[in-house]
C-alpha positions as CSV (number, residue, x, y, z in Angstrom):
1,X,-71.9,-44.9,1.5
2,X,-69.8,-45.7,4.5
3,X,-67.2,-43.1,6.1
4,X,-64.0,-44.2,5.9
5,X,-62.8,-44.7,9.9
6,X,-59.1,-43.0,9.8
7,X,-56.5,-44.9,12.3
8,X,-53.7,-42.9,14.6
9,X,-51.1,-42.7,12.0
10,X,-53.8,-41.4,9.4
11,X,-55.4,-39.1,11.9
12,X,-52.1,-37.2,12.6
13,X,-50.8,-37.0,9.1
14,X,-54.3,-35.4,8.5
15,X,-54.2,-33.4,11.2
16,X,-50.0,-32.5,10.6
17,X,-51.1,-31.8,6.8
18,X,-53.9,-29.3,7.8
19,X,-51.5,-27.3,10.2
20,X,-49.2,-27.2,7.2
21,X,-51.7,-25.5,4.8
22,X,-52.8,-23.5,7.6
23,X,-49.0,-22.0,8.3
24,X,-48.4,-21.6,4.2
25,X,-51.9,-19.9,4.3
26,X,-50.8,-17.2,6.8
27,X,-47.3,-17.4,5.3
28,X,-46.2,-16.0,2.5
29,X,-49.0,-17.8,0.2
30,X,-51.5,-14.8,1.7
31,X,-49.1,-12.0,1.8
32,X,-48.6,-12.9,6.1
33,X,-50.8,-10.2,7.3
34,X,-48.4,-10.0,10.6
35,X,-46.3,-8.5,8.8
36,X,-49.2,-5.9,7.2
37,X,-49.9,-4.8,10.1
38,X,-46.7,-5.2,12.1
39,X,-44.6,-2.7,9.5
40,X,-47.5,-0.3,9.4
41,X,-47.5,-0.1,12.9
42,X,-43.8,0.6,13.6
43,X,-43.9,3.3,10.5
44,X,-47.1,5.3,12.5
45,X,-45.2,4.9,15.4
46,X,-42.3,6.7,14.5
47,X,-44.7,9.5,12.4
48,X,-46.8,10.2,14.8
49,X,-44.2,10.3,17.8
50,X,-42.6,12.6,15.6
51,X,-45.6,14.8,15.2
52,X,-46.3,15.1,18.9
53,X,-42.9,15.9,19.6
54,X,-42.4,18.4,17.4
55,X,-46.3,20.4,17.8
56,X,-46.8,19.2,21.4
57,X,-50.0,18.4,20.4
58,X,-51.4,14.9,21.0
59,X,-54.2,15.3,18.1
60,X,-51.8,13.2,15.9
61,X,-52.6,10.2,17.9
62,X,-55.7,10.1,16.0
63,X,-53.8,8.7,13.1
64,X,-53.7,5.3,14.6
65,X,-57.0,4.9,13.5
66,X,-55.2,4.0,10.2
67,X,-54.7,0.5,11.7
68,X,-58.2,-0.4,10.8
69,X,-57.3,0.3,7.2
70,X,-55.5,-3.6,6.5
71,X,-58.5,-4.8,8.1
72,X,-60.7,-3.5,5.7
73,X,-58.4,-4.2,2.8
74,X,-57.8,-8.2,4.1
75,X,-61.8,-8.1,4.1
76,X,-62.2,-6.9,0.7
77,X,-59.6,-9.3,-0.4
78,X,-61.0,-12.4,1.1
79,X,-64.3,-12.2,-0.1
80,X,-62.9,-11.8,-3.4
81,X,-60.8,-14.8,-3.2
82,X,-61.6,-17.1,-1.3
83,X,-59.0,-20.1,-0.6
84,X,-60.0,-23.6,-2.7
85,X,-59.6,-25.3,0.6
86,X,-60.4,-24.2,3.8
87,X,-59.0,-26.7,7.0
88,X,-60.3,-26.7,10.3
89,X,-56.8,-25.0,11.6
90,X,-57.4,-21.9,9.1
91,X,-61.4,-21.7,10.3
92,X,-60.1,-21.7,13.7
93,X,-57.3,-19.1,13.0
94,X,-60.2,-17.0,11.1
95,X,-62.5,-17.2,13.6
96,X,-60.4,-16.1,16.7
97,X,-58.9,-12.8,14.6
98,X,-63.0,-12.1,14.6
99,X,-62.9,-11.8,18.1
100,X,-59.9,-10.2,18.4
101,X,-61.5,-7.6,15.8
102,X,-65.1,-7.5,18.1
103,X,-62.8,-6.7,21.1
104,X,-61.5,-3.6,19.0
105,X,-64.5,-2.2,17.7
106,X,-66.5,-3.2,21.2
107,X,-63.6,-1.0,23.3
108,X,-63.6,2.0,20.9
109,X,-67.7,1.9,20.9
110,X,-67.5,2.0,24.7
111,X,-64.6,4.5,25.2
112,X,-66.6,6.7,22.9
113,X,-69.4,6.1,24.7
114,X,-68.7,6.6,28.5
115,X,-66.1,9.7,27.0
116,X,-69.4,11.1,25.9
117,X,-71.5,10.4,28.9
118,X,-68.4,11.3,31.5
119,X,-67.5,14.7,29.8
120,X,-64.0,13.1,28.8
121,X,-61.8,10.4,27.3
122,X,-58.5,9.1,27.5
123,X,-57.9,7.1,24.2
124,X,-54.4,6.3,25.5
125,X,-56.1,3.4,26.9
126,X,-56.5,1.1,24.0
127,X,-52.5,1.4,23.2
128,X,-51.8,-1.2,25.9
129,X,-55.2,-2.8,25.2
130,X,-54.4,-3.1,21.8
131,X,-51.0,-4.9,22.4
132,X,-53.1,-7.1,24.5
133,X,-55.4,-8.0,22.1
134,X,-52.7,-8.6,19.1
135,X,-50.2,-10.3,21.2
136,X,-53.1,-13.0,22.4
137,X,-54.2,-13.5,19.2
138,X,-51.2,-14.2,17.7
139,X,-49.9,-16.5,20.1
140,X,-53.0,-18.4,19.6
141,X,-52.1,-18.2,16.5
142,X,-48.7,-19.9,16.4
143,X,-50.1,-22.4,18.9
144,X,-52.5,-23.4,16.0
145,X,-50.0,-23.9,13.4
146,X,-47.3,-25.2,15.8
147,X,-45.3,-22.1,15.2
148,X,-43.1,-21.8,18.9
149,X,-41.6,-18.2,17.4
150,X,-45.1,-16.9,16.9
151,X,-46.5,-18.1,19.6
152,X,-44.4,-17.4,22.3
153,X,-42.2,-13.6,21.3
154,X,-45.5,-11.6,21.5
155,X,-45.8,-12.7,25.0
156,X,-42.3,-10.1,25.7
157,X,-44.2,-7.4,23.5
158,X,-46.8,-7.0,26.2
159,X,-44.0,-5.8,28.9
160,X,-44.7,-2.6,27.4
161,X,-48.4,-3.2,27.7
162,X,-47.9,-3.7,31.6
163,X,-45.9,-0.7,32.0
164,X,-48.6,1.1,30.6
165,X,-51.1,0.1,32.3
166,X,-49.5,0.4,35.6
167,X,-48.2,4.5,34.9
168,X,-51.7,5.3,32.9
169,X,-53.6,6.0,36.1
170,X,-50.3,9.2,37.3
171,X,-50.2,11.0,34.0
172,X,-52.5,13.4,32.7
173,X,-51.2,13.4,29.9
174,X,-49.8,10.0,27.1
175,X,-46.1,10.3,26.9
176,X,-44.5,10.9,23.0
177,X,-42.5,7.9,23.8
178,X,-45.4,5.9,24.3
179,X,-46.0,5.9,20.3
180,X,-42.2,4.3,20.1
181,X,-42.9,1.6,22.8
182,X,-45.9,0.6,20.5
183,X,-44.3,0.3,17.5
184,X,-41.1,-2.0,19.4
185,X,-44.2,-4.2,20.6
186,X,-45.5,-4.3,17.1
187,X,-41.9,-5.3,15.9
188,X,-40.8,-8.0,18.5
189,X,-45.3,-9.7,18.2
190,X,-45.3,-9.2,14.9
191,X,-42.8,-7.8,11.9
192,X,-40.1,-10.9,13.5
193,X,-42.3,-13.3,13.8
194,X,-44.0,-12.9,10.3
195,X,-40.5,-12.6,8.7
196,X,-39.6,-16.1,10.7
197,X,-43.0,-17.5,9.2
198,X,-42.1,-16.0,5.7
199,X,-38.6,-17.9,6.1
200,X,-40.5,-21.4,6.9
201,X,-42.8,-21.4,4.1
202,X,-40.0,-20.7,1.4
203,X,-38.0,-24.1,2.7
């Protein structure tokens, strides 16, 4: 049986209809997990800057571990149902939120690791590097699925990534305020965008 040899036109309505299923996919048709994680992360942010402030004691932070809990869930939930039709745009998309996930679990291994083997650890690191990570993959992301708003707002997020980095190396100790500057990140890469994606799909 012969493959059938697809000419320009067909070619980018194939490719135009894939990006579509892709963006109603990550839409609201999947729940839009930006927004799972976005509005978890702003909520956190506010508790556990709240705790800190209030105690003084930066044990609290340890409840951003709680971000790995939607990625567990969305696990769970994919395995159990599985899409009809999977395009190239949504394997792609798939595939690069893998890496993004490695890149997590690889930095907290290693933090834990050299904490271990230097006598200490300063988890305050992975804020900025988890802004990082997000805001790259979900620009990729809306680069995929033609999606300008998603693609190009998490890019102001990581200011607050920068600043981090650049004052982690003078303070001994994570400022409260850092918490709130996470969860604005999360709000301008994520919670906006996912709401502008929702808006699309229902049109």
């Amino acid at each position: 049986m012969k493959e059938k040899k697809l000419n320009e036109k067909e070619s980018l309505e194939l490719i135009t209809q894939m990006i579509r299923q892709s963006r109603k996919n990550i839409g609201t048709g999947s729940g839009n997990r930006f927004l799972l994680y976005g509005y978890l992360a702003v909520v956190l942010a506010v508790v556990v800057f709240a705790l800190v402030s209030t105690t003084g004691s930066s044990v609290w932070a340890a409840a951003w571990f709680l971000m790995f809990a939607p990625f567990i869930y969305t696990t769970v939930h994919d395995r159990k149902h599985r899409p009809t039709v999977i395009t190239y745009t949504d394997r792609m998309i798939d595939e690069t939120w893998k890496v993004i996930g490695t890149l997590f679990v690889i930095t907290v291994l290693t933090m834990m690791i050299l904490g271990y083997a230097l006598g200490s650890v300063n988890f305050g690191l992975m804020m900025p590097l988890a802004l990082i990570y997000c805001g790259i993959g979900t620009s990729i992301t809306g680069l995929v699925i033609k999606d300008s708003v998603l693609a190009y707002l998490p890019l102001f997020g990581l200011v607050f990534a920068i600043y981090m980095l650049m004052t982690l190396p003078a303070l001994q100790h994570v400022p409260a305020t850092w918490h709130l500057y996470f969860g604005i990140s999360f709000l301008i890469m994520m919670v906006i965008p996912g709401h502008n994606l929702n808006a699309k799909c229902r049109k």
